[in-house]
PyMOL CGO cylinders between C-alpha atoms (Angstrom):
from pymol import cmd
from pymol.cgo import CYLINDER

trace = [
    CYLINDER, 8.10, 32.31, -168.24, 6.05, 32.66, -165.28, 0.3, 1, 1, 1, 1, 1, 1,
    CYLINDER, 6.05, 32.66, -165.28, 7.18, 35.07, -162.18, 0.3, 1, 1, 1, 1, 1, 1,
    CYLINDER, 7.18, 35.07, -162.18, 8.66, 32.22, -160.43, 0.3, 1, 1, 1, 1, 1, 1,
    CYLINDER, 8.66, 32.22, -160.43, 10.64, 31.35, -163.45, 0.3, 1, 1, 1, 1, 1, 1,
    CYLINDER, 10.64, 31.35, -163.45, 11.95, 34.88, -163.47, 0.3, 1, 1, 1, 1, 1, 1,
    CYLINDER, 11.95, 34.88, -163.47, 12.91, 35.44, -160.34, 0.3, 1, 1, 1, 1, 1, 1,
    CYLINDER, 12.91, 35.44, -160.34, 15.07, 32.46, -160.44, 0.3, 1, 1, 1, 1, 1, 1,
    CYLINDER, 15.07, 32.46, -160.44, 16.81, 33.28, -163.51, 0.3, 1, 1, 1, 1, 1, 1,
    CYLINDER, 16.81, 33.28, -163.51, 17.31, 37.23, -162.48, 0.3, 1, 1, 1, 1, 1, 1,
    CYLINDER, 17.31, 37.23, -162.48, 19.00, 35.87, -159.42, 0.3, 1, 1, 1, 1, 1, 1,
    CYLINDER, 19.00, 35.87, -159.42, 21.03, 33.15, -161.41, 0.3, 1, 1, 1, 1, 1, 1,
    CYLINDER, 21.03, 33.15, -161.41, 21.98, 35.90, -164.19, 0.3, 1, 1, 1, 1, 1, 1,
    CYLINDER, 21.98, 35.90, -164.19, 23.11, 38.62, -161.23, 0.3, 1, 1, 1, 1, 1, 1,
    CYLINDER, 23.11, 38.62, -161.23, 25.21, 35.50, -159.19, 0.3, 1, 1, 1, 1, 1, 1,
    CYLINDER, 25.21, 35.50, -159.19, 26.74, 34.84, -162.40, 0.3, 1, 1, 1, 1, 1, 1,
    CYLINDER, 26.74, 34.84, -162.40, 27.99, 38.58, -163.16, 0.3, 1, 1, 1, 1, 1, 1,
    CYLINDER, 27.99, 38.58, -163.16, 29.22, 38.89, -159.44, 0.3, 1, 1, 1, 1, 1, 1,
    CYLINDER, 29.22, 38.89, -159.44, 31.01, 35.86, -159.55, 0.3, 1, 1, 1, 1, 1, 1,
    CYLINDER, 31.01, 35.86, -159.55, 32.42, 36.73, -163.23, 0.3, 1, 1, 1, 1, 1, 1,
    CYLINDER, 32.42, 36.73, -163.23, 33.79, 40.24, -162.14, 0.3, 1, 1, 1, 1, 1, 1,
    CYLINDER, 33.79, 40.24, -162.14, 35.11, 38.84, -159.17, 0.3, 1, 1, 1, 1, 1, 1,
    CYLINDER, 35.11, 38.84, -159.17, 37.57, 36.41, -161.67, 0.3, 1, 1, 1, 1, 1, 1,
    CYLINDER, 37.57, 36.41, -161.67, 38.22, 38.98, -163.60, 0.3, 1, 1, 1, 1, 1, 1,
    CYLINDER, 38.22, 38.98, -163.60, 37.28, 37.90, -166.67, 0.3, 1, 1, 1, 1, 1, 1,
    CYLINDER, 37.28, 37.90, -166.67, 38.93, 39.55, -169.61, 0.3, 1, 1, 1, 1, 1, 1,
    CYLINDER, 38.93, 39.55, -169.61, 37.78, 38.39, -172.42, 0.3, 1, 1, 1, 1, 1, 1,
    CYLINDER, 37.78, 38.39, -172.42, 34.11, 40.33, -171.59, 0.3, 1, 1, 1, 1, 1, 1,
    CYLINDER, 34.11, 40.33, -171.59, 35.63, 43.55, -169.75, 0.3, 1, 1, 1, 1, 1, 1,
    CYLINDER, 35.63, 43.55, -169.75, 33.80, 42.68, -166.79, 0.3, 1, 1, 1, 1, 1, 1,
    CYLINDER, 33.80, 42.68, -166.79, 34.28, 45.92, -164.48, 0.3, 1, 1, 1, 1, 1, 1,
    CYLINDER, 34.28, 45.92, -164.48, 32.59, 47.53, -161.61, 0.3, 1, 1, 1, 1, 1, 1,
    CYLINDER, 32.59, 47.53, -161.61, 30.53, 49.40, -163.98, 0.3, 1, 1, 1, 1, 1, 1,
    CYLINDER, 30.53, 49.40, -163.98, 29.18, 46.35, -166.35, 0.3, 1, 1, 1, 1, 1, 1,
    CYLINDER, 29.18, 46.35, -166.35, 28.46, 44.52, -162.61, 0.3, 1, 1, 1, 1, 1, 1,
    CYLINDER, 28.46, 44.52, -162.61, 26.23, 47.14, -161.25, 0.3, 1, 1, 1, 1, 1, 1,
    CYLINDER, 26.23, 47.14, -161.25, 24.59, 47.94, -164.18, 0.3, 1, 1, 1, 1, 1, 1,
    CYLINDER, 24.59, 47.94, -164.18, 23.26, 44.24, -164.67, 0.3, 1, 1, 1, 1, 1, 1,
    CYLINDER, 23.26, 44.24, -164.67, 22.39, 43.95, -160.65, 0.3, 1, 1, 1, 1, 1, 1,
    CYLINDER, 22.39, 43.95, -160.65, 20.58, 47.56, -161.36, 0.3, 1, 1, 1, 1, 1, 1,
    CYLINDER, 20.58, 47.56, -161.36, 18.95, 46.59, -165.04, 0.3, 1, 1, 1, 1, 1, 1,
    CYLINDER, 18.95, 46.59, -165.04, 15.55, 46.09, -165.84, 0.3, 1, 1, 1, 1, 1, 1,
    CYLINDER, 15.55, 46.09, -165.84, 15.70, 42.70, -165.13, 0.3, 1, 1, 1, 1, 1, 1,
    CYLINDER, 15.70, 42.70, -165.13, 18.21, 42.93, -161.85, 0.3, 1, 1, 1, 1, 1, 1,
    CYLINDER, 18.21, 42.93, -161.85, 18.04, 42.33, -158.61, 0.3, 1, 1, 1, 1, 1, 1,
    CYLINDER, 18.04, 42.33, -158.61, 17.34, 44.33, -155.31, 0.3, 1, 1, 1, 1, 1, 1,
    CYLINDER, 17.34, 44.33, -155.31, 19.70, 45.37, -153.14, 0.3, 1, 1, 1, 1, 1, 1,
    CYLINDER, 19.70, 45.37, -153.14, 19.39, 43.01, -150.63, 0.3, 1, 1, 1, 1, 1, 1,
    CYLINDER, 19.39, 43.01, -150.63, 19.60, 40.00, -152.80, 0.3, 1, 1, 1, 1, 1, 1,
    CYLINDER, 19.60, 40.00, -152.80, 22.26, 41.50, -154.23, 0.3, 1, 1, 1, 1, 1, 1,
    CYLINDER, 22.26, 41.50, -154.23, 24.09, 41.69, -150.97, 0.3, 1, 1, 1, 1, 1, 1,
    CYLINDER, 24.09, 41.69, -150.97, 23.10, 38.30, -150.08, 0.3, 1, 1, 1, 1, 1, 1,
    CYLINDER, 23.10, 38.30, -150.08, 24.20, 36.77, -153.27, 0.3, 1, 1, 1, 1, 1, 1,
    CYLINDER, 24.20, 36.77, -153.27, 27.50, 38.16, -152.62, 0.3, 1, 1, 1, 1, 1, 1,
    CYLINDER, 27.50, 38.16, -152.62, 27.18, 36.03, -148.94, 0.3, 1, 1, 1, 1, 1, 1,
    CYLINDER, 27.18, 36.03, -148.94, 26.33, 32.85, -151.08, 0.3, 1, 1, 1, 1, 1, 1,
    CYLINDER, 26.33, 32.85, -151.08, 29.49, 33.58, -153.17, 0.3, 1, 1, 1, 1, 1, 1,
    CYLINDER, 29.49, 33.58, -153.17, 31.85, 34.20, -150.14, 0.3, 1, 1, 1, 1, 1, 1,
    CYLINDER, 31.85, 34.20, -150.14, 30.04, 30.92, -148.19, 0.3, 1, 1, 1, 1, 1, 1,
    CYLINDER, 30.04, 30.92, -148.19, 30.75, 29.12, -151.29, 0.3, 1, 1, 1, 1, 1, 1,
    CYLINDER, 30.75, 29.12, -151.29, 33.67, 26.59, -150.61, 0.3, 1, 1, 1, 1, 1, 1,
    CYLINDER, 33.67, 26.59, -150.61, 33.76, 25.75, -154.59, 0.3, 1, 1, 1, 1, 1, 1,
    CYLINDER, 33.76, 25.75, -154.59, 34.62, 29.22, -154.97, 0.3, 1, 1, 1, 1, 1, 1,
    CYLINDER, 34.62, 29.22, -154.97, 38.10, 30.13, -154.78, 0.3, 1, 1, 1, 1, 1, 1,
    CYLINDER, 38.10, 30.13, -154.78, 38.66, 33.59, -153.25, 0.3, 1, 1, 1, 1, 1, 1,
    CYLINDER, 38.66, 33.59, -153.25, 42.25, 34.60, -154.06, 0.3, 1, 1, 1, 1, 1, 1,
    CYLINDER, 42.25, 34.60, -154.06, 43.47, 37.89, -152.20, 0.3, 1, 1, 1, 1, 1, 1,
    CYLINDER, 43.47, 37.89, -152.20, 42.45, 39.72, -156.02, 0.3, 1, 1, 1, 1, 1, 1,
    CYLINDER, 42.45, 39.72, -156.02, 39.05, 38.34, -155.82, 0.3, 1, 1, 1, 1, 1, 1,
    CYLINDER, 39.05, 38.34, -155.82, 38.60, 39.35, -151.84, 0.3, 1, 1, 1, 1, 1, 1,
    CYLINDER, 38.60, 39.35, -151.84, 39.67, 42.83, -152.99, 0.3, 1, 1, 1, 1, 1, 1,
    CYLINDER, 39.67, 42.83, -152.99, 37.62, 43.28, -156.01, 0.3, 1, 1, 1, 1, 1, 1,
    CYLINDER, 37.62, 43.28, -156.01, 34.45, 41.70, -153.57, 0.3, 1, 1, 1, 1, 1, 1,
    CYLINDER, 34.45, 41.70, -153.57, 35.25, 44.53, -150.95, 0.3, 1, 1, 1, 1, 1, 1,
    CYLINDER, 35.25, 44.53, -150.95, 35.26, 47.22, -153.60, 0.3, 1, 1, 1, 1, 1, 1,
    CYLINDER, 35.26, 47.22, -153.60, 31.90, 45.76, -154.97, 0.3, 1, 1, 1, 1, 1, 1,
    CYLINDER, 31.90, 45.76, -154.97, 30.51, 45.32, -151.43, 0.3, 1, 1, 1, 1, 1, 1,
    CYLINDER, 30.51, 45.32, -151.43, 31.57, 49.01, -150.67, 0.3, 1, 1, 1, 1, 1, 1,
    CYLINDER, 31.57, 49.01, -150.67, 29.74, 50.30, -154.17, 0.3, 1, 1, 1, 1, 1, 1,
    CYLINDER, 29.74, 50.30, -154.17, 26.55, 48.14, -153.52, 0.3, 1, 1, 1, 1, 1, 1,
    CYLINDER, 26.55, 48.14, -153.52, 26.20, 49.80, -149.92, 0.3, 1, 1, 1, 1, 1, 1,
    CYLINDER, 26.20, 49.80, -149.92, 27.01, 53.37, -151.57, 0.3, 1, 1, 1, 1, 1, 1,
    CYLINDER, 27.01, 53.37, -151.57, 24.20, 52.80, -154.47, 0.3, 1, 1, 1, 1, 1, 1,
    CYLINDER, 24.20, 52.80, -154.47, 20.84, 53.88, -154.39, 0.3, 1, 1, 1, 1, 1, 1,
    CYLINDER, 20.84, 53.88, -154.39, 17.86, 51.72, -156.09, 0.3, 1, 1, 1, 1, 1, 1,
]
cmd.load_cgo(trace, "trace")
């Protein structure tokens, strides 16, 4: 996998985890915690595309943002901001 490669998957893997915590997915437990921990992993992402994948998400007219998902996106938003890394 060459850097290019990666890059694009790291981004694809950390869109995926924002957009499956904001649905609330039970079956996987997907909190706050297991979120942040995959955008702050070895192989996440920085903080700014972090913050701009969340932008894609909320741009994203496929992407259905019930009041529960605009409140766990706020709380997410808030925690990215707070974060160091």
């Amino acid at each position: 996998m060459n850097n290019i490669d990666l890059k694009e998957w790291r981004l694809k893997r950390a869109k995926g985890a924002i957009e499956e915590y904001l649905r609330g997915v039970k079956k996987r437990a997907a909190d706050i915690e297991w979120v942040m921990g995959v955008l702050k992993g070895s192989f996440g992402v920085s903080k700014k595309e972090a913050l701009e994948l969340i932008e894609q998400i909320k741009n994203d007219v496929t992407f259905l943002m019930t009041p529960e998902r605009f409140e766990r996106l706020n709380k997410l938003i808030k925690r990215i901001e707070a974060e160091e890394w």
